[in-house]
C-alpha positions in Angstrom: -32.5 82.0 67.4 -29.4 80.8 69.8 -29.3 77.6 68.5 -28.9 79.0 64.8 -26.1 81.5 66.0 -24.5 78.6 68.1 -24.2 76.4 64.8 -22.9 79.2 62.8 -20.7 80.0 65.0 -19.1 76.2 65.9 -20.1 75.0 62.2 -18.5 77.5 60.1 -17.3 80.8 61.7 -14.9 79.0 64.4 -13.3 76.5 62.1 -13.6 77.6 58.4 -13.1 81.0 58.3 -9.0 82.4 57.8 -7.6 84.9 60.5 -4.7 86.8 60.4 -3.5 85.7 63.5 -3.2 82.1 62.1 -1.0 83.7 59.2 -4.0 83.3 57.8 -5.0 79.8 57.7 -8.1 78.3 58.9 -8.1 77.4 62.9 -8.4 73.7 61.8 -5.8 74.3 59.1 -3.2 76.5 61.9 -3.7 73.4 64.3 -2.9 70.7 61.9 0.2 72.6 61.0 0.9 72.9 64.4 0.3 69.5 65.8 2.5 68.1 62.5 5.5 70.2 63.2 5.6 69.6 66.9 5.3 66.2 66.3 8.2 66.1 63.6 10.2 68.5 66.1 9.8 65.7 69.2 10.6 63.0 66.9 13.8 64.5 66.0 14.4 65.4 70.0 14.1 61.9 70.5 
């Protein structure tokens, strides 16, 4: 029975599911947007 919660949780619940502290995006989704627009912004520091 842990091993079933521990792949729902890492499988789908962590990474797939929207929270509102992520302006509702996905984890996954809030850190792509995040690693893309830090990225942009130290290109642009130079």
């Amino acid at each position: 029975a842990y091993r079933l919660i521990f792949e729902y949780l890492e499988a789908f619940y962590n990474t797939k599911r929207i929270h509102s502290h992520c302006d509702y995006m996905s984890p996954d989704e809030f850190e792509r947007v995040y690693e893309r627009t830090h990225t942009e912004a130290e290109l642009l520091a130079g």
